[in-house]
N, C-alpha and C positions, 0 to 999 in steps of 0.2 A: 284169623279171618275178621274184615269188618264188614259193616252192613248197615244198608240206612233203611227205617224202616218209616214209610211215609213220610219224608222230610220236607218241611214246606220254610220256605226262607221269606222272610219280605222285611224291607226296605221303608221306613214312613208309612206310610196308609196308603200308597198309589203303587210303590215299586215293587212288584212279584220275582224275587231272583229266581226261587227253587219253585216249584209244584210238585206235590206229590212225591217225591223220587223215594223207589225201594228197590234195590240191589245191593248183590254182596264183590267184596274182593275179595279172592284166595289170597291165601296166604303163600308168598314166594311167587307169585303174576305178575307179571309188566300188564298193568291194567290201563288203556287210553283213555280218556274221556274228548270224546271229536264233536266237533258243531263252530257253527258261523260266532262272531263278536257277538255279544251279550247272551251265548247262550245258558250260561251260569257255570259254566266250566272252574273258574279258578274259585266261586264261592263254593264249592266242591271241596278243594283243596284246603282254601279257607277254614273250615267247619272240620275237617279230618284232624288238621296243628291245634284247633283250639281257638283260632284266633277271633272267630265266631262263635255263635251256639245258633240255633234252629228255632225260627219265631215257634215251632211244634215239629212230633216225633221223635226219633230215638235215630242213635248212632252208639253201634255197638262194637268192641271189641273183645272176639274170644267170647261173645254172648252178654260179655258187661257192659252196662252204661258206660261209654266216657263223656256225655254232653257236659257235665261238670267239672271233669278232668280240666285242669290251667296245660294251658303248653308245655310247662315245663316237665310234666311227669307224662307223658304222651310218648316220648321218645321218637317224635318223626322231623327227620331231616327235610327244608323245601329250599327248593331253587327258588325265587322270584321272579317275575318276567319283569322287574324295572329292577334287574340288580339287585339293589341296595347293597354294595359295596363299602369297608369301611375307606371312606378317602384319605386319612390319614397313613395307613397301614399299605406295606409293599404286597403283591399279590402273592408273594409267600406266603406273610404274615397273616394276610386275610384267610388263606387255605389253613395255615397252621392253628387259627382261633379257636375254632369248635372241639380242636382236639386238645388243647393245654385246657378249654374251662373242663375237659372232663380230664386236668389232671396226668394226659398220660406224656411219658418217657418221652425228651427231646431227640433222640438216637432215633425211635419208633415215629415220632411226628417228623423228622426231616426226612426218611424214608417213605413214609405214608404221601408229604408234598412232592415228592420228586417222581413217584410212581404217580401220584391224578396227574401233575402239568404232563407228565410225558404222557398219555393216554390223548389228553386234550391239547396237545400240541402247542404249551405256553411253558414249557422250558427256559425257552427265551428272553421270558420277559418276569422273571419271578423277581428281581431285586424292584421294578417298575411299581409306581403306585395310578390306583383306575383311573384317574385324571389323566395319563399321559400313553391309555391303549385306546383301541379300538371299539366300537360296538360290540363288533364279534368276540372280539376279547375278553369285555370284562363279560359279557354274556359266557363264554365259559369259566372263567375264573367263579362267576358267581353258583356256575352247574358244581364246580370242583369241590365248592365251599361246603353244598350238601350232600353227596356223596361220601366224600374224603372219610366221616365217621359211620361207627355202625348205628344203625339204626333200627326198627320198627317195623317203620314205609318211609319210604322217601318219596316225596310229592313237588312234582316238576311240572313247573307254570309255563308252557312253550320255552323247553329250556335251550333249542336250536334256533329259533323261529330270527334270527338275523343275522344269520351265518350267510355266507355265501354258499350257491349250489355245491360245490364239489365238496366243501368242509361240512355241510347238512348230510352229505351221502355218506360220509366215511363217518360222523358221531354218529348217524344212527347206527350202525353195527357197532360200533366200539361200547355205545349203552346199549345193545341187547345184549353182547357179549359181558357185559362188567356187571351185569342183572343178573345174568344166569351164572357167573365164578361165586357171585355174591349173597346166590341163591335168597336175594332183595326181593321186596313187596313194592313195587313202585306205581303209582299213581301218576300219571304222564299228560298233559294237555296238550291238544296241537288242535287247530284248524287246516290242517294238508290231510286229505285223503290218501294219498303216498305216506304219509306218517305213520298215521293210524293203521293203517293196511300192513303196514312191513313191520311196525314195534308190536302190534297189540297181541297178547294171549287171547286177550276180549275186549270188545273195543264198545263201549258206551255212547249211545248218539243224543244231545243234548238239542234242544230246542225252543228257546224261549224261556227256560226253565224246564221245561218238561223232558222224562226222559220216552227215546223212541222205540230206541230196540237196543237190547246190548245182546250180543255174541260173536262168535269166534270173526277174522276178519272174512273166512269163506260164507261163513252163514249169513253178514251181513251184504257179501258183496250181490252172492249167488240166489239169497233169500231174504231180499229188504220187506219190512213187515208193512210199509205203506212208499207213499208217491216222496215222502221228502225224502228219507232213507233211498229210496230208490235214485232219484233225482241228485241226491246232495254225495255220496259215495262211490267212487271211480274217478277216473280222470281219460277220457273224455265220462261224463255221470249217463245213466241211463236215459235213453231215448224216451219221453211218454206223449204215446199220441191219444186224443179220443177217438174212441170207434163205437161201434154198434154191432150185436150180435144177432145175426138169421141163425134159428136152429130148427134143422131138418136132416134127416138118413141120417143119423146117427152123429152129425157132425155140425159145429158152429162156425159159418160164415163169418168173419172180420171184417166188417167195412170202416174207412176213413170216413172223414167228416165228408169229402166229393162222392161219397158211396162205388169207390175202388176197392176192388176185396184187396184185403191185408195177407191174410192166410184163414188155414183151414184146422180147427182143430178139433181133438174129440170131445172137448168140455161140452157139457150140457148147460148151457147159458140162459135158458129159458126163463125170462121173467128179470134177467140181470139187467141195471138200467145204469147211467152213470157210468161207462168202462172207461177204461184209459190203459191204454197197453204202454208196456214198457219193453224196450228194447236196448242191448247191449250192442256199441260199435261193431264187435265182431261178429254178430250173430245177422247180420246184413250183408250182401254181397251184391254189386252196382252190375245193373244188364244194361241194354239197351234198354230206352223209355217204351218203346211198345211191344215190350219182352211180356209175355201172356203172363196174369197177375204180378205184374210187377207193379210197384207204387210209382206215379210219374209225378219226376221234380225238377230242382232244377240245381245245379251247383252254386251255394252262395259264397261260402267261406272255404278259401282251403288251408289247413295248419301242418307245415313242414316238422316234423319231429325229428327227421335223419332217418331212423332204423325206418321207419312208417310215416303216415301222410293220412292225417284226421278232414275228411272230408263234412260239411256242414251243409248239407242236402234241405231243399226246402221244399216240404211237401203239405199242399192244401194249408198254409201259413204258420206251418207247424216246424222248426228246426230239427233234422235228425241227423244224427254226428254216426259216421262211418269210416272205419276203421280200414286202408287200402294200403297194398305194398304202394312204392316210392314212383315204380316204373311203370304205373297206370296213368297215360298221357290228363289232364283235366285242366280246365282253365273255367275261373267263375263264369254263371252265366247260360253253360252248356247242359240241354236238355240229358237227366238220368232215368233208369228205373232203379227202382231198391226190391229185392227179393230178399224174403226175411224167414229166416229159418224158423217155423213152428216149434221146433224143442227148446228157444231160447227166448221164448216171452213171456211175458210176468203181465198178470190183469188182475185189477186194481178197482175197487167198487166204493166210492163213495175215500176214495183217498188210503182205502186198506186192503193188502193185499188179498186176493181173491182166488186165484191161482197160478201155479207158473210152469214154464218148463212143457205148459202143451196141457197138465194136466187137469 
């Protein structure tokens, strides 16, 4: 198991990478770390190989310091997210590398390359050198190159991230599946909410440095611990409107900012100031606009998916994304109502979560 305990990273005297961050990785977990550019995600990975240390705090393995540990006695295998590729060397050779410097049997290394190309679909191109493939290409080649040995953890810098759609959809099962045969500790980056959500055992939400929430992908999705989490995970991400709370008869009123009730729920809100509800695509169903409590708006965007049809509803100049089958006639423009199911809102007080679910 590793774990950071307090780790604070900085850059010069102005650049904060890390803040704070304490969490552990189990041992044999596809662990994600998810968040937008500069969240500190790969100085994560970074500080894990060694190739960093921690302006302050601890990073431990099996309870040990390794902040002093050099890379080389770490034993963790990383992908890079710029490759680093040897250019001189065919994508054989460059798979074959990590496994001759530890020494092993050419029988067992041309077996070991011919099983990762064939996993990552570069069969084809093993005599070729990175100059003369693909983005995608050596972007796997370079996945292949960490993998291919045993290792630790293996720590993967957005190791799909310019793949094309259909070749991203089939590596990520093929690395869930070779993580669990491999019963591997992997350390994973991705900025795709689809990423995170489908690979993570537990998915880490980074933010500026800071970390937000880490747990399972249900608990992040179904129970985000404030408004970015809430906001930044999913695809279409959670609806958040402001409201205001009347409580009376045992029940809190939900008003919009035009003072339209939202819903009804049995929270005691009394004294709550600052709410901001959040709502899930699907937890919304389109009435008629003067459908009794219904929210009136108006169709801004509408996004064709195939299976479904993300509707972008604009209410009191707030966007709320709804989730409708194909065959529901709508053209931009056209007056809606939105009825919002009370068991599927999440409220949010000063940007942390507050309650959800009605509760």
């Amino acid at each position: 198991m590793y774990a950071f305990h307090d780790v604070h990273k900085r850059y010069g005297l102005r650049t904060v990478a890390l803040r704070r961050l304490s969490f552990e990785i189990r041992k044999g977990e596809f662990f994600v770390l998810y968040g937008p550019a500069g969240a500190g995600k790969s100085t994560v990975l970074n500080l894990l190989a060694g190739i960093t240390r921690p302006t302050s705090g601890d990073i431990t393995r099996a309870g040990q310091s390794i902040v002093h540990l050099p890379p080389e006695r770490r034993n963790a295998a990383m992908a890079f997210e710029n490759y680093a590729l040897y250019s001189h060397l065919s994508v054989a050779e460059n798979l074959a590398f990590p496994l001759r410097a530890r020494g092993m049997a050419k029988a067992e290394i041309d077996k070991r390359v011919h099983q990762i190309a064939e996993v990552l679909g570069i069969s084809h191109v093993l005599e070729r050198r990175p100059g003369f493939l693909s983005g995608g290409q050596r972007q796997r080649v370079a996945l292949g190159r960490a993998i291919i040995r045993p290792a630790d953890i293996y720590l993967l810098d957005e190791p799909i991230g310019h793949l094309d759609a259909k070749l991203r959809h089939r590596m990520r099962a093929e690395l869930k599946a070779l993580a669990q045969e491999m019963e591997a500790t992997v350390v994973f980056t991705t900025t795709s909410s689809k990423e995170a959500l489908a690979l993570g055992d537990r998915v880490a939400i980074l933010n500026q440095g800071r970390l937000e929430q880490v747990g399972t992908p249900a608990e992040i999705y179904h129970r985000p611990a404030n408004t970015f989490v809430a906001g930044f995970v999913g695809d279409p991400p959670m609806s958040l409107l402001p409201v205001t709370a009347e409580v009376g008869g045992g029940q809190s009123i939900l008003r919009n900012q035009d003072g339209h009730e939202v819903c009804r729920v049995p929270a005691q809100l009394a004294g709550h100031r600052d709410l901001r509800m959040g709502i899930r695509s699907n937890s919304i169903r389109l009435t008629a606009p003067d459908t009794q409590r219904a929210l009136p708006g108006r169709v801004a965007v509408i996004e064709h998916l195939g299976h479904s049809n993300i509707v972008v509803v604009s209410v009191a100049g707030v966007e709320v994304s709804v989730s409708v089958p194909t065959t529901v006639p709508l053209k931009p423009g056209e007056p809606v109502g939105l009825s919002i199911e009370p068991t599927g809102i999440h409220l949010f007080e000063d940007e942390k979560a507050l309650a959800t679910g009605g509760a």
